[in-house]
C-alpha positions as CSV (number, residue, x, y, z in Angstrom):
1,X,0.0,0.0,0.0
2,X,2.8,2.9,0.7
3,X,3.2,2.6,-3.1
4,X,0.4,4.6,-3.6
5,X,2.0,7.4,-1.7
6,X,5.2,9.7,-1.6
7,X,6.9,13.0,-2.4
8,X,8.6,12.9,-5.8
9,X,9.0,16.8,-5.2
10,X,9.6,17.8,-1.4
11,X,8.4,21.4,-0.3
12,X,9.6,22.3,3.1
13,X,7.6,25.6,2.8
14,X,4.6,23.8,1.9
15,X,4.7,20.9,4.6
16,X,5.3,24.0,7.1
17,X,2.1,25.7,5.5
18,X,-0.5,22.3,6.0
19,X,1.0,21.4,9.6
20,X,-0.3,25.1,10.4
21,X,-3.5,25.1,9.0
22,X,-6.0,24.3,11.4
23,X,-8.1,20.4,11.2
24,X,-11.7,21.0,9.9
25,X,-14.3,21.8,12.6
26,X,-16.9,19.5,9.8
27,X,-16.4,16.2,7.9
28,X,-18.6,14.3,6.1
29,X,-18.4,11.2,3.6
30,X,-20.3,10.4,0.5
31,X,-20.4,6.4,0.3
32,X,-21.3,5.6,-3.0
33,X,-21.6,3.0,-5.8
34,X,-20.6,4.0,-9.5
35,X,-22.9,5.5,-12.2
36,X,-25.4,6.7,-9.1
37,X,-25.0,10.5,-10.0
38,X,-22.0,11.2,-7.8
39,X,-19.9,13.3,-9.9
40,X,-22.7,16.1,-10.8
41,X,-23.3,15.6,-6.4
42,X,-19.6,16.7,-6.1
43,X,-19.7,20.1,-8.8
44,X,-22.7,21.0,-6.9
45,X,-21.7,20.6,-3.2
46,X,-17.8,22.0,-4.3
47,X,-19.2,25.0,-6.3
48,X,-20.9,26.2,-3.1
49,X,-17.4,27.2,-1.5
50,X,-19.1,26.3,1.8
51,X,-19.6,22.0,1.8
52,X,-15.9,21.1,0.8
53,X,-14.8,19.8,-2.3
54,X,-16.9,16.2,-1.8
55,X,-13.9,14.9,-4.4
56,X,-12.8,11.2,-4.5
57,X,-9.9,11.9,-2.3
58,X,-9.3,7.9,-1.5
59,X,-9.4,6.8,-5.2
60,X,-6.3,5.0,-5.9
61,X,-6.4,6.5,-9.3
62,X,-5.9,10.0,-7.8
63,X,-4.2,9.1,-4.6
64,X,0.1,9.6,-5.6
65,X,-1.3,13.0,-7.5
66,X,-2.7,14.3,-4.3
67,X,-0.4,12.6,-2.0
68,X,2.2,14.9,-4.4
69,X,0.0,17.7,-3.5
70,X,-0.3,17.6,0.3
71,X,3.5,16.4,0.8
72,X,2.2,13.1,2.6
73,X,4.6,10.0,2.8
74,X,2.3,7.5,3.9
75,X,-1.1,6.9,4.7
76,X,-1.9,8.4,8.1
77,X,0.0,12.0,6.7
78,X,-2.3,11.6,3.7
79,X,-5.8,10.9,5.7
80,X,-3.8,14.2,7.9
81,X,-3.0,16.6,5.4
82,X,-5.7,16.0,3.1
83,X,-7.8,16.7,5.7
84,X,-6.3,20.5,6.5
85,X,-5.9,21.3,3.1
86,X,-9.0,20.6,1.2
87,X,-10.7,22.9,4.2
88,X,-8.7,25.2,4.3
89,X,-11.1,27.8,2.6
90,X,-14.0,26.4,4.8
91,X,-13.5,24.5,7.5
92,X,-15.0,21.7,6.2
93,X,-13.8,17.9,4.7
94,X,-16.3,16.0,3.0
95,X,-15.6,13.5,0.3
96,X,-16.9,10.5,-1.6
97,X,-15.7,7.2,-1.2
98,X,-17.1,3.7,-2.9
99,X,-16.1,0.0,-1.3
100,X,-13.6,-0.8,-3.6
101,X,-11.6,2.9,-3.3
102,X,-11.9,1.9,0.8
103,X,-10.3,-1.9,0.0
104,X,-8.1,-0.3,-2.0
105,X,-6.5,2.4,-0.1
106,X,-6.9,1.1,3.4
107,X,-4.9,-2.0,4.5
108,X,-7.1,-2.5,7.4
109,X,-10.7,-1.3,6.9
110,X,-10.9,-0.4,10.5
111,X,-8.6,2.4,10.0
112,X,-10.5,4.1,8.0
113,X,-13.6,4.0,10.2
114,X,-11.0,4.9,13.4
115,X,-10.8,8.0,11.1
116,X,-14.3,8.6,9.9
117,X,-17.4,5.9,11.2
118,X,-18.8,9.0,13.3
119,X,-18.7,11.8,11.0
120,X,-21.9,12.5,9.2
121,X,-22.2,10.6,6.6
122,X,-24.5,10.0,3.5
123,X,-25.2,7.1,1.3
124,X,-25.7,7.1,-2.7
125,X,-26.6,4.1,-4.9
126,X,-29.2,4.1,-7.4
127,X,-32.6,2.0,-7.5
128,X,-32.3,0.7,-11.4
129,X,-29.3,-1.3,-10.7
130,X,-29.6,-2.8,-14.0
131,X,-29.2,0.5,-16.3
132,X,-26.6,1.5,-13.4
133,X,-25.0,-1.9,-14.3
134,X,-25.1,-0.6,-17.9
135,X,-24.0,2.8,-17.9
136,X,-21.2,1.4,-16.1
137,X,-20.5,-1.0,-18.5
138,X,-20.4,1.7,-21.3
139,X,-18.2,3.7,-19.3
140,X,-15.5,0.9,-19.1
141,X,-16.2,-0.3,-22.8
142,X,-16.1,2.8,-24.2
143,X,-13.6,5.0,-21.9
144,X,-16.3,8.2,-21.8
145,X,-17.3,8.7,-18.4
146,X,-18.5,12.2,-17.9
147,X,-20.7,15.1,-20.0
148,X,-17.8,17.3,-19.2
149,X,-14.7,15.1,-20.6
150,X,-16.6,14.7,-24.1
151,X,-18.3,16.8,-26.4
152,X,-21.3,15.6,-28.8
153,X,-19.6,13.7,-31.5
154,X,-16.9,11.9,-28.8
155,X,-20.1,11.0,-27.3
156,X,-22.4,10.0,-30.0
157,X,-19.3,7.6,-31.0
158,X,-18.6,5.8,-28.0
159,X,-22.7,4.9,-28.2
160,X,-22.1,3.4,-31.1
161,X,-19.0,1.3,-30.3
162,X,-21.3,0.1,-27.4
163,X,-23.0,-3.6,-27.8
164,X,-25.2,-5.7,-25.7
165,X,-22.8,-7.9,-24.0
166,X,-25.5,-9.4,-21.5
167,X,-22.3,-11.5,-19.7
168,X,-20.6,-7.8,-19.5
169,X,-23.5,-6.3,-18.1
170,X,-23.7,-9.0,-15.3
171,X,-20.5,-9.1,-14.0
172,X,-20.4,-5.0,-13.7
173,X,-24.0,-5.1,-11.9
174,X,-22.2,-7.3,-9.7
175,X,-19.4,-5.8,-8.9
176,X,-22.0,-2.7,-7.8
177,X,-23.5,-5.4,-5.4
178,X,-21.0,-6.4,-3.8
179,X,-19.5,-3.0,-3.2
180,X,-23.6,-2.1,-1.7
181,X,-23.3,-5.8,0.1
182,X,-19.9,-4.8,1.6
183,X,-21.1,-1.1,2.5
184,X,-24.7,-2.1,4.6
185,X,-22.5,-4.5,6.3
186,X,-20.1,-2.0,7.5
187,X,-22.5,0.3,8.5
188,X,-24.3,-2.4,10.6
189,X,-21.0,-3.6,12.5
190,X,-19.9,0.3,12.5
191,X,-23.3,1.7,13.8
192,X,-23.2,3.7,11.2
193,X,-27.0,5.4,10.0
194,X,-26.6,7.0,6.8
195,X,-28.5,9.3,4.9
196,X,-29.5,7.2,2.2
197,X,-30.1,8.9,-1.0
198,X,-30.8,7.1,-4.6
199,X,-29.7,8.6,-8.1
200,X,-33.2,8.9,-8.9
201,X,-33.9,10.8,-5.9
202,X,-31.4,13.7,-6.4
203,X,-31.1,13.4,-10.4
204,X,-34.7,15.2,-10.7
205,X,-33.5,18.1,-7.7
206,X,-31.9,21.2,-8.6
207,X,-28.9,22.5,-7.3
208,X,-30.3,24.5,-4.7
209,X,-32.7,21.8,-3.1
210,X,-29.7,19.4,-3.1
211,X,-27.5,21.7,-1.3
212,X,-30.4,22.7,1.3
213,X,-30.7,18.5,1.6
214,X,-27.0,18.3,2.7
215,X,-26.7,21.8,4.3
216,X,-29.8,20.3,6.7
217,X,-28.2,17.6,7.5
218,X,-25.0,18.6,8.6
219,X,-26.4,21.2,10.5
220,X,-25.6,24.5,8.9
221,X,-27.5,27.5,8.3
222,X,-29.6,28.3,4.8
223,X,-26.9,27.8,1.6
224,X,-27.4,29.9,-1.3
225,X,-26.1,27.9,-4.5
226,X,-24.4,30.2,-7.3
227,X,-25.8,30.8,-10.3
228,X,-23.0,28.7,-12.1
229,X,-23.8,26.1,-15.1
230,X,-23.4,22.4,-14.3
231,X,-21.4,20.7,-16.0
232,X,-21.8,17.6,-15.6
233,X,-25.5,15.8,-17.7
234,X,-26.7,12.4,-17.8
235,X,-25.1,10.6,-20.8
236,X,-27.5,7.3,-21.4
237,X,-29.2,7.4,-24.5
238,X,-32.0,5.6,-26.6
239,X,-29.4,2.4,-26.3
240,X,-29.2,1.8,-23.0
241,X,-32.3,1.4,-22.5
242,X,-32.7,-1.0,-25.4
243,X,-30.4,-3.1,-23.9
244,X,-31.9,-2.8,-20.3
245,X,-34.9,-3.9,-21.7
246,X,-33.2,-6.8,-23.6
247,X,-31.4,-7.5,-20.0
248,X,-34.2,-7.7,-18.2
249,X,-35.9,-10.5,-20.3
250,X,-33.2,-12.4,-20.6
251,X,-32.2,-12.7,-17.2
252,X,-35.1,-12.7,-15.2
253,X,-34.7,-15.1,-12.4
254,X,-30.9,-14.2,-11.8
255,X,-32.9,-10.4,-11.4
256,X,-35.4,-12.1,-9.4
257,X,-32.6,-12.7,-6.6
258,X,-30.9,-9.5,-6.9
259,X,-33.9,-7.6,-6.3
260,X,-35.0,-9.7,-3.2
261,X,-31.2,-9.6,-2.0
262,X,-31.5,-5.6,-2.2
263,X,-34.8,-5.1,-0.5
264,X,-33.8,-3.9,2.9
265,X,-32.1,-1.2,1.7
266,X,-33.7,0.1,-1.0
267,X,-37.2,0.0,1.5
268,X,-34.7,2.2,3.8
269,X,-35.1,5.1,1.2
270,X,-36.5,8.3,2.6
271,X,-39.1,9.1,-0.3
């Protein structure tokens, strides 16, 4: 794991700068599964200047970048400096964090909940797990993940390098339950009661009703969102749900189980 971290570039001034900047007074953390609206959740809780930067700070993707960036040489300077820089402005740390990223990052799970299993804490998957499963799916296939890293045609081409891959589509809408298995059981051993909040629950909210959502719950007085314009859109199209149609049929039964396997959770949803 201490792979992931070190300082190709060391900046005494820097290092002096983070050790003096105060810990947050707030932190919060986003648990999530992929394709469940998470990203446009970040650009609107960041662009407030007042709810953190809710970014995937424990990706291992991102991790030697930022570990660059806060001067941290192993794990606990990272989960430390991290945490008094990215609040610096604000005084507050949130950030998202799926199963895997946690497995990932964290040689012992523990430690990350000796960290974080009493700040607030929120928890996004989405109810359609099979067009989650495909979205997903397209995302890996085609290597376009976001409204904001592609334009139009980018876009309209990876939809057509897409096919229906039913054994593809399976194995990604497991990997989703498992990482929502692995999460509810954390929570119960942790005592941990989450927010729980569904793609298709914040997708239809604006901006401003999602921020007086998390604003609420952490406690903090009325949050005006900027007038700023999102970035980030929904990129299914007319395909995906073609082929969640065509999914659906031709795996019923093995649907049959996942739904009854994700009942108590999904009945957990605030409506």
């Amino acid at each position: 794991m201490t792979s992931k971290f070190g300082i190709r570039v060391p900046n005494p001034q820097l290092q002096k700068r983070i050790a003096n900047i105060p810990l947050p007074s707030t932190s919060y953390v986003i648990y999530f599964t992929p394709r469940s609206g998470s990203s446009r959740l970040t650009e609107i809780l960041s662009q407030t200047k007042q709810l953190g930067t809710a970014t995937e700070v424990f990706n291992p993707n991102f991790v030697p970048n930022i570990s660059q960036a806060v001067q941290a040489r192993n794990l606990n300077e990272y989960i430390e400096n991290t945490r008094r820089w990215l609040s610096r402005q604000n005084g507050v740390f949130g950030f998202e964090i799926t199963d895997h990223q946690l497995r990932a990052v964290f040689p012992d799970t523990q430690l990350f909940f000796d960290h974080f299993g009493t700040a607030p804490s929120f928890w996004l998957i989405r109810e359609d797990i099979v067009a989650q499963a495909i979205s997903l799916a397209k995302m890996v296939t085609t290597s376009v993940a976001h409204t904001v890293m592609a334009n139009a045609e980018e876009i309209a081409e990876s939809d057509k390098k897409f096919s229906y891959d039913p054994k593809v589509i399976k194995q990604w809408l497991k990997h989703i339950l498992v990482a929502e298995e692995n999460s509810e059981d954390n929570f119960r051993t942790q005592g941990i009661q989450p927010r729980r909040l569904s793609y298709e629950q914040i997708t239809p909210m604006s901006a401003q009703e999602t921020v007086d959502l998390f604003a609420r719950e952490l406690g903090f007085d009325s949050i005006t969102m900027p007038e700023v314009d999102l970035k980030h859109r929904r990129l299914s199209t007319g395909k995906n749900q073609i082929f969640a149609d065509r999914f659906r049929n031709d795996e019923a039964a093995f649907l049959k189980r996942i739904k009854a396997r994700r009942a108590p959770w999904l009945a957990q949803l605030k409506s």
